[in-house]
N, C-alpha and C positions, 0 to 999 in steps of 0.2 A: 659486460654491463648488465645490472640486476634488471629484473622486470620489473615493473610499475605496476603492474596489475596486481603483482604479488607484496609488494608492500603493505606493511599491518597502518592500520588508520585507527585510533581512540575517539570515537564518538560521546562525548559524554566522562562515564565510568568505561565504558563499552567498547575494548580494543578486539578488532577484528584483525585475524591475519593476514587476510587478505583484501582487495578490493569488489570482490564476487558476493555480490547480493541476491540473496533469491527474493525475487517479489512475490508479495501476495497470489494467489490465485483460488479462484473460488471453485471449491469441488462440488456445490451443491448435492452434499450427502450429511447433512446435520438430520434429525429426530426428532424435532420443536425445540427447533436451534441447540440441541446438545449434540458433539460429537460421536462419531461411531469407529467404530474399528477401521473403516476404510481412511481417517483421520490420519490414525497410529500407522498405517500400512504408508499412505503418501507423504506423510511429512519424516517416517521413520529414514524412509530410504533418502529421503533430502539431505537429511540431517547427516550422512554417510558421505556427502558428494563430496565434501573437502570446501565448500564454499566458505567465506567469511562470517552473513548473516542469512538465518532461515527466517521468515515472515509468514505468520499465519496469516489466512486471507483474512477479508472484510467480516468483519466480525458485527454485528449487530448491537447495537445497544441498549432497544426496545426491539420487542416482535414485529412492529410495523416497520422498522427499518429493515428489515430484511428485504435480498431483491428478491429471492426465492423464497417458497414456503421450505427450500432444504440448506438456508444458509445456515452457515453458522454464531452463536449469539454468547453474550458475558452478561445476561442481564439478570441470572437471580440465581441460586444454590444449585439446582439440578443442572444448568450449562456451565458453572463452574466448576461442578465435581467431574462433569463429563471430561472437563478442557484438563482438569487435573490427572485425571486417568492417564491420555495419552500423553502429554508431559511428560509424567513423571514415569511411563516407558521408556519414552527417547532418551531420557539425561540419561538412565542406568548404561546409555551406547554409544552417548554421542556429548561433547561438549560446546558444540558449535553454540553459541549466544542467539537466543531466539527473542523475534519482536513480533506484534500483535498488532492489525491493523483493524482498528477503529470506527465503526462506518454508521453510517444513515442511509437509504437507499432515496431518501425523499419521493419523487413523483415519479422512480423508475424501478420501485417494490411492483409486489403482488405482480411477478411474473411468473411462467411457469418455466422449467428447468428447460436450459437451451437443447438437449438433446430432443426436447418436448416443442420445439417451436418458439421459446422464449416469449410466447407472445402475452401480453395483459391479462390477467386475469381478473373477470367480474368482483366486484366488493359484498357480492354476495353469495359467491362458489366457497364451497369449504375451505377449499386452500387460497381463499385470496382475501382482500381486505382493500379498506377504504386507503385510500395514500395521500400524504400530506405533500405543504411545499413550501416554498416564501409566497407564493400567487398561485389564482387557482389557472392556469396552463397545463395542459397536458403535454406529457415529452413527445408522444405522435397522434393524427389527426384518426378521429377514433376511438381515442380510449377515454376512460372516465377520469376527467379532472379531480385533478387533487382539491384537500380541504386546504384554503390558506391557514398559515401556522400565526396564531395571534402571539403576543409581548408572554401573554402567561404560558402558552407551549413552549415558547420557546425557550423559556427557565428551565422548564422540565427535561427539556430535551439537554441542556448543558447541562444538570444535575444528573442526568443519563451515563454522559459522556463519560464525567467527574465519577460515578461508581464503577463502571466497568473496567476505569483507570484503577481504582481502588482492588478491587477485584484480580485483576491484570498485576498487580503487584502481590497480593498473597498467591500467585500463583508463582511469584518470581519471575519471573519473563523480565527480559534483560531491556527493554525500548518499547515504545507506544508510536505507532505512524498512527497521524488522522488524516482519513480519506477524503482529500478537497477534491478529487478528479474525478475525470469519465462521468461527467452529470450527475452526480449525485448529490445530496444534500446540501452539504459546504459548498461544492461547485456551482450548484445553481444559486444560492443567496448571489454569490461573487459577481455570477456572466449576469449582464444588461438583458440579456436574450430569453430568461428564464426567473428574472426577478424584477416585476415593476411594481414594487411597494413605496409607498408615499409615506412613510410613518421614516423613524430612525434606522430601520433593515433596509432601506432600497433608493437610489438613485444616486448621489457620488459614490465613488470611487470607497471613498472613509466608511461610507456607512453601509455598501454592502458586504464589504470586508468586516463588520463589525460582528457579526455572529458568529461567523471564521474565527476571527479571535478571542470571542470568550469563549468558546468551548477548548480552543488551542490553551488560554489563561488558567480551566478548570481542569483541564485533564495535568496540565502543568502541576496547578497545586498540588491536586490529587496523588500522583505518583510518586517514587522517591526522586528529591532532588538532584542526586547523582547518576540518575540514570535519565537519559534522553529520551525527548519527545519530541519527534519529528512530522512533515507533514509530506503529504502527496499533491501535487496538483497537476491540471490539464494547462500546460503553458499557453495553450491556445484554443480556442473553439472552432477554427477551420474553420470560418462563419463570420461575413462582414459584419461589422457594429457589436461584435463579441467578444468575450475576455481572449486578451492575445496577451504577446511576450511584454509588453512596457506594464502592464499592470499585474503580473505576474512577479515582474520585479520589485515593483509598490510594494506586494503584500509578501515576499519574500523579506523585505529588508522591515518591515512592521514585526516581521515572526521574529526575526534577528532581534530586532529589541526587546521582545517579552521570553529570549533564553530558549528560543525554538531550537534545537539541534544540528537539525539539517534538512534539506528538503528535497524530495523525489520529484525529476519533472516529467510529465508525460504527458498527453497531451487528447483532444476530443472525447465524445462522448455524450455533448450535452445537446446536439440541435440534431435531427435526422439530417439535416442541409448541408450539415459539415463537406467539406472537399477535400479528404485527405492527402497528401502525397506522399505515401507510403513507400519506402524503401528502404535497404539499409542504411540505417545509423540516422532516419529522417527525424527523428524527434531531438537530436543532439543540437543544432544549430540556438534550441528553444534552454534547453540547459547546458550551454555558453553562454547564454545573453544572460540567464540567473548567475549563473557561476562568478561572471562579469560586473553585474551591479549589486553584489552584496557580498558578503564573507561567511556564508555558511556554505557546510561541504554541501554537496550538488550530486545527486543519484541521477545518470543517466539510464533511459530505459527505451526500448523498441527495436525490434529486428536487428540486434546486436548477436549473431550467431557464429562469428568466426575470432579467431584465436588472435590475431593483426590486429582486426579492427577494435576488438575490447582494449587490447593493449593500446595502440594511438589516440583512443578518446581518455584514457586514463596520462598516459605518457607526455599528451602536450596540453593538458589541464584543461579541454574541455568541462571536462567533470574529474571529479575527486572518488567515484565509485560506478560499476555498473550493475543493471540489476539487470537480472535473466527468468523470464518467466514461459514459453512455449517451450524456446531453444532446451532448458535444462530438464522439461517433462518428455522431450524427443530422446536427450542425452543427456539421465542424472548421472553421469562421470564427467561431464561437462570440465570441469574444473581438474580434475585429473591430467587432462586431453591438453586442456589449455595451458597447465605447468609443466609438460613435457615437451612441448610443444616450442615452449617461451625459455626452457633450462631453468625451470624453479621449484620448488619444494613445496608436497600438499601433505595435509594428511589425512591419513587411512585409518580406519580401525583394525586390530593387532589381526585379527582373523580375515583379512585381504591383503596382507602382507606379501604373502607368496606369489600375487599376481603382477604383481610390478614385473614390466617388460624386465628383460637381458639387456636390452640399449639406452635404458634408464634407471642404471644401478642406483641413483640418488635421487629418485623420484620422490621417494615418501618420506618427511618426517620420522624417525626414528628417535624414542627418549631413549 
């Protein structure tokens, strides 16, 4: 019997070999948001692991959206040539299909790099800035509330979104993920717990999903039609009275109707209160319940680190792909391990060919 995990999936234009997704993850090593060599060094060697999709992190689409002063950004010529650079290193090595994830940091910017404490940074320190929001709430008790984001920001900030999609395609990049999760931007419009606006952005259900989806609508147009734009979100806030899995579903099956691709679920990040209960495979439960009330494929993500259990969340349809992001910076052969593992087929570049064990003469793809 074939593995499930190794099954190719067509997303869009965008057929993956297999169902191994690398998620985003943020290296906070950008240059005022332009990439640097440590880019090309971490995404070079991903790009080798045999996965399905590589995903650049949270990518910024104004200066202020960054959550670091070292993220990384698409918002004007100098962070597009940068993104270009290492790009167009990898493809000359690697064919694997890469996607770009989209972000806003809203009221959880202007922080300082987590090996640095993570912690807020004043709006008047060099490296830090004023941060916006739907309301002015700050994400912990302490730090300087955000400016509320009025009708005309928030144009601006969808015409944000809508260029660095533009942007994001003359770089070629095969898919756009927009970052609804882990409190940031899109995620707090969403949660009740982080948006009480009285105007058309805030209080039903419709109307705080409503900024979520123009920019979902903009980055739509923006990019080519044949290629997929997907989303991320936090299926739950771990936080009584907060965005949880029944409305997650809501706005899962709203993206379904404006030609959303597919959607990552993951889960917290938006209340310090949260209560998570962390363990393997604990975010899966939240993407079955998407998987369940709607028809777009479904990215499961969190403490998915062994070879069995990626396989049975793919095998009995909890979700339709998994994403690995700690597990595969522990072990980028990840994917290798796990189709040897499973008896299936990855591939290598021609210069690691001679590493393929003796007890897995059929490990690698060979044209």
């Amino acid at each position: 019997m074939s593995s499930a995990l190794f099954q190719p999936i067509t997303i869009g234009s965008t057929t993956l070999s297999n169902r191994i997704v690398i998620a985003p993850m943020c290296q906070y090593s950008a240059e005022n948001g332009r990439m640097t060599d440590w880019h090309l060094i971490h995404l070079g060697h991903l790009a080798l692991s045999g996965a399905g999709l590589l995903t650049i992190e949270a990518t910024a689409v104004v200066p202020e959206g960054r959550i670091t002063y070292g993220d990384v950004g698409l918002w004007d010529d100098a962070t597009e040539a940068a993104m270009a650079r290492v790009l167009e290193s990898i493809r000359r090595h690697s064919d694997m299909p890469i996607a770009i994830q989209l972000a806003h940091a809203g009221r959880k910017a202007s922080t300082d790099l987590p090996w640095k404490g993570g912690k807020q940074i004043a709006r008047d320190h060099a490296d830090g800035w004023q941060t916006v929001a739907p309301s002015p709430l700050p994400f912990a008790e302490g730090e300087n509330p955000p400016t509320e984001l009025t009708e005309d920001d928030l144009k601006r900030l969808v015409d944000a979104f809508a260029e660095s999609a533009r942007r994001a395609a003359r770089l070629g990049i095969d898919a756009v993920q927009l970052h609804g999760a882990h409190g940031y931007l899109l995620h707090q419009f969403l949660s009740p717990l982080s948006n009480r606006r009285t105007d058309d952005y805030g209080g039903s259900l419709e109307n705080r999903m409503r900024f979520p989806l123009e920019v979902h609508d903009a980055v739509r147009a923006a990019f080519p039609a044949d290629k997929p734009v997907t989303m991320r979100v936090s299926g739950s806030d771990w936080v009584a009275g907060g965005w949880d899995a029944e409305q997650t579903v809501a706005f899962a099956r709203a993206l379904e109707a404006r030609g959303c691709a597919a959607i990552h679920v993951s889960s917290g990040g938006l209340d310090p209160r949260q209560e998570i209960p962390a363990g393997p495979s604990y975010q899966v439960p939240l993407a079955r319940a998407v998987k369940q009330g709607c028809g777009l494929p479904v990215v499961a993500v969190g403490l998915i680190t062994d070879y069995e259990q990626a396989e049975a969340i793919v095998g009995t349809g909890d979700a339709d792909m998994v994403a690995l992001a700690r597990t595969i910076l522990y072990d980028p052969r990840w994917p290798w391990h796990a189709a040897a593992h499973l008896g299936a087929h990855v591939k290598a570049p021609d210069q690691y060919l001679r590493s393929q064990p003796r007890r897995y003469r059929d490990l690698f793809d060979v044209d």
